[in-house]
C-alpha positions as CSV (number, residue, x, y, z in Angstrom):
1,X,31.6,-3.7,0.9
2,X,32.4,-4.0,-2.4
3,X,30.4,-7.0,-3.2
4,X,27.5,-5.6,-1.4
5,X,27.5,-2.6,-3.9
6,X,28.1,-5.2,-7.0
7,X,25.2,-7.7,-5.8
8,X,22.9,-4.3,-5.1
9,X,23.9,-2.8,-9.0
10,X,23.4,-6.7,-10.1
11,X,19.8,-6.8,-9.0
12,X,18.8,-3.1,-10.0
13,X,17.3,-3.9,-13.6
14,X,15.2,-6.5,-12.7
15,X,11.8,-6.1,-13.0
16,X,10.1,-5.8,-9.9
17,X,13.2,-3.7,-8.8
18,X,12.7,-1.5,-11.7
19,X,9.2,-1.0,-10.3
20,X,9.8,0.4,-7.7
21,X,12.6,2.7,-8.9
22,X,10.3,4.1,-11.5
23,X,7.3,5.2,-8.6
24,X,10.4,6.6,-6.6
25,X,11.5,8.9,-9.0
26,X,8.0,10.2,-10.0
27,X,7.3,10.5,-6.5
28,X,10.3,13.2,-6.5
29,X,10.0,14.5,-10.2
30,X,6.1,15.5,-8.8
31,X,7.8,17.2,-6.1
32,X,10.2,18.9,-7.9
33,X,7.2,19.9,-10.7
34,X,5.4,21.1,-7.4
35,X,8.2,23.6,-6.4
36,X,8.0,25.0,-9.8
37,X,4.5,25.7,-10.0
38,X,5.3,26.7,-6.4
39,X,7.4,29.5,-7.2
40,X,5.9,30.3,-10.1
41,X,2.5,31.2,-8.4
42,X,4.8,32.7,-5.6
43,X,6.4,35.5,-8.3
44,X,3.3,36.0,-9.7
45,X,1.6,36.7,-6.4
46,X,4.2,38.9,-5.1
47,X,5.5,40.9,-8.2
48,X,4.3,44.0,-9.9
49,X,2.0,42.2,-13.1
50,X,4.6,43.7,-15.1
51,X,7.3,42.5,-13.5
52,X,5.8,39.0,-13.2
53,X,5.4,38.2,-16.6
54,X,8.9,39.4,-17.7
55,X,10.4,36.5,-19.3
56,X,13.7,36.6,-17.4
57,X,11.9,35.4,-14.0
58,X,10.1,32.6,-15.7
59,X,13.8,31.8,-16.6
60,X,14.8,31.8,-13.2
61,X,12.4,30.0,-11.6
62,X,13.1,27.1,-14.3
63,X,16.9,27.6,-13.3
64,X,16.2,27.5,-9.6
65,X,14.4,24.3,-9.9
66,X,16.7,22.3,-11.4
67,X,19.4,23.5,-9.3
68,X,17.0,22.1,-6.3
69,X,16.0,19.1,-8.3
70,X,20.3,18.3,-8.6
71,X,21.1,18.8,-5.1
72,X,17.8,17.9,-3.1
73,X,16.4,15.7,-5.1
74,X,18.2,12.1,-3.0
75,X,17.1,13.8,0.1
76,X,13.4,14.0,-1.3
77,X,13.9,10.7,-2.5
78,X,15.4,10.1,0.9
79,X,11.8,10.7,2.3
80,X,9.8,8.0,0.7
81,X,11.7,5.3,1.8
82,X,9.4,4.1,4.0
83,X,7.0,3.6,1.1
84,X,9.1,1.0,-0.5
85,X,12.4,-0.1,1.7
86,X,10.2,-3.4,2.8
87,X,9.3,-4.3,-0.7
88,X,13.4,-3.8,-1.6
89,X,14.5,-5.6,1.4
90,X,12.4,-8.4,0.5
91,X,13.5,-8.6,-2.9
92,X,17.0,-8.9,-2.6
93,X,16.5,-11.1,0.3
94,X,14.3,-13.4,-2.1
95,X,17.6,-13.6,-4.5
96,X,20.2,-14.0,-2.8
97,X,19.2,-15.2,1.2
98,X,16.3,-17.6,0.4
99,X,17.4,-19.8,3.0
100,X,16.3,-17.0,5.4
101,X,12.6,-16.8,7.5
102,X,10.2,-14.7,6.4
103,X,11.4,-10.8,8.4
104,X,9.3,-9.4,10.5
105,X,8.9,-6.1,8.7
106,X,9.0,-2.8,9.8
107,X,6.1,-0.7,11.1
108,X,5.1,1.6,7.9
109,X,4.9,4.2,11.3
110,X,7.8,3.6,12.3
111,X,9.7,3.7,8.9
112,X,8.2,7.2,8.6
113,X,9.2,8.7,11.8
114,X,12.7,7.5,11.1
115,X,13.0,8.7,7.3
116,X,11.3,12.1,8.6
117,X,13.8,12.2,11.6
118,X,16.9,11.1,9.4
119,X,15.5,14.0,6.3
120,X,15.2,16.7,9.1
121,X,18.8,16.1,10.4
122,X,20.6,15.4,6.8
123,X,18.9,19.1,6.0
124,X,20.1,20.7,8.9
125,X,23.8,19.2,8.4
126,X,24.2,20.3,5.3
127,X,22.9,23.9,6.1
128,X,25.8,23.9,8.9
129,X,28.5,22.9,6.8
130,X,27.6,26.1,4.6
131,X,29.6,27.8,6.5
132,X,32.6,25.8,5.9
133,X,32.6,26.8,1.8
134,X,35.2,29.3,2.5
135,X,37.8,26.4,2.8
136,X,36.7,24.3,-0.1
137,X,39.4,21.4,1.3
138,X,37.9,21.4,4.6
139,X,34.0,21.4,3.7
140,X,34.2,18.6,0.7
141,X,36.2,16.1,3.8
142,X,33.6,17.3,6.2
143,X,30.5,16.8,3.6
144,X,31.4,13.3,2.6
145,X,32.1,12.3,6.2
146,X,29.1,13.7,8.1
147,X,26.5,12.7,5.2
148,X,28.5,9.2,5.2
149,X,27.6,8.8,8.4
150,X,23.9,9.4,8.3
151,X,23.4,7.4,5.3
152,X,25.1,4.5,6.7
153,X,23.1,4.8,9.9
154,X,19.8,6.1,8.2
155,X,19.4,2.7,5.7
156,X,21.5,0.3,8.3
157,X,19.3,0.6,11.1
158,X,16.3,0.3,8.9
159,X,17.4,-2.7,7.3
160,X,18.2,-4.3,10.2
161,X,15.1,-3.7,11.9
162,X,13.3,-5.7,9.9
163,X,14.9,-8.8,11.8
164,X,16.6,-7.1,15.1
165,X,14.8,-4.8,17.9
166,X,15.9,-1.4,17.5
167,X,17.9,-1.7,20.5
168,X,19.8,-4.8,18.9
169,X,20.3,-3.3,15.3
170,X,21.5,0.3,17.5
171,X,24.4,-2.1,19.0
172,X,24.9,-4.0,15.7
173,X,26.0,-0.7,13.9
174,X,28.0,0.2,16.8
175,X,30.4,-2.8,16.7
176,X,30.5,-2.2,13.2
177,X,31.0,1.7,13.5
178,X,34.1,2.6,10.7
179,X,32.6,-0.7,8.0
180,X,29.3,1.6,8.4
181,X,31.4,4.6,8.0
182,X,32.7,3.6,4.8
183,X,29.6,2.4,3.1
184,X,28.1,5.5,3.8
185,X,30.6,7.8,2.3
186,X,30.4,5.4,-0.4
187,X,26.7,5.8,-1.2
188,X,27.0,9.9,-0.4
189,X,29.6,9.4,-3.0
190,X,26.9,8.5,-5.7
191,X,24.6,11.5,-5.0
192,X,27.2,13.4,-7.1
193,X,26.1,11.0,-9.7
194,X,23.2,13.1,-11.9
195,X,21.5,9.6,-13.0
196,X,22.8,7.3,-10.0
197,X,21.0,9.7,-7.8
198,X,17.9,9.2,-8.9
199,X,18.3,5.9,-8.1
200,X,19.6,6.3,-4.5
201,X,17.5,5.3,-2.3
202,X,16.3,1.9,-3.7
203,X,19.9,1.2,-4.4
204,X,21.0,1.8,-0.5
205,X,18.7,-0.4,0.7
206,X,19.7,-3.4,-1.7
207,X,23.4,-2.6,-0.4
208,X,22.6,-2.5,3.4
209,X,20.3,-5.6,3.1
210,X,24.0,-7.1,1.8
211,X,25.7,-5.1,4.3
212,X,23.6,-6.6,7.3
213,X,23.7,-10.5,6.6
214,X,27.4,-9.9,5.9
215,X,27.7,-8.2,9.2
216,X,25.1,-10.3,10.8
217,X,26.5,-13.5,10.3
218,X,30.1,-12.4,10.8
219,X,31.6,-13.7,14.0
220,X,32.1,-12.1,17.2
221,X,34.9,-12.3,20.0
């Protein structure tokens, strides 16, 4: 795991890389700039004009923004993997696995449906395990664990459908269930990370390309 992380961190500044990290995170800053105007218009439409314009709102609604830009912004990110995990993929197989066949790809449609599934149920996770802030111990174990898992899942299976059937990539992670695990909880790890997190998504794909050919080609028996 560890050299996958290295060889993913390695490849990040090249140029093409670079690429696509910079449309990622101006895909989410526009979001982000969205929500503001968003809830801007929102106060403005709903308050008394007096109350609107009082400077203390315009205040909040910055405040409120960032604090959704800090915590949501990998999960937005999250969301436009589809656009871009291919190109990654390719990439780092380029580098590092040249000896390797063209992939087949993934389906841009099917890519979507499995970013939008995976967004919808990181979302609802992390609203469930609200209820666990009242014993600070007990959420942070739960939160690292539960978001491991979907992120190891989420960016494994699409990885390795690029080469395997879903069916065969399903059965893949499977055999490789607590390896997954930890790689996970390793790249929820880094969406505490202000800067790293901005980076997120491109960077778990470049790690679970690693994380595939290592488990790929292991042995079995």
């Amino acid at each position: 795991m560890l050299r996958a992380f290295s060889l993913a961190f390695g490849q990040l500044f090249s140029g093409p890389i670079l690429a696509v990290i910079g449309m990622c995170a101006m895909l989410g800053v526009a979001c982000f700039v969205g929500v503001w105007f968003g809830l801007d218009w929102a106060l403005t439409t709903w308050l008394p004009p007096d109350e609107a314009s009082d400077g203390m709102w315009s205040w909040l609604t910055g405040f409120a923004t960032i604090v959704l830009a800090y915590f949501l912004f990998p999960v937005v990110a999250t969301a436009f993997v589809a656009l871009f995990l291919d190109r990654v993929a390719t990439l780092v197989e380029q580098r590092h696995y040249p000896h390797l066949p063209p992939a087949k790809g993934l389906p841009f449609l099917a890519s979507l449906l499995v970013s939008l599934r995976f967004v919808a149920v990181l979302i609802a996770a992390n609203v469930i395990l609200l209820a666990l802030l009242f014993f600070p111990p007990v959420y942070a174990v739960a939160w690292f664990v539960i978001n491991g898992w979907l992120f190891g899942r989420e960016y494994f299976e699409l990885v390795a459908m690029r080469r395997l059937s879903a069916k065969e990539a399903d059965a893949l992670r499977k055999r490789n269930g607590l390896p997954m695990l930890l790689t996970g909880i390793a790249i929820a790890a880094l969406v505490l990370v202000p800067f790293v997190a901005l980076i997120l998504p491109v960077l778990a794909t470049a790690v679970m390309v690693h994380r595939f050919h290592q488990l790929n080609d292991a042995p079995t028996g």
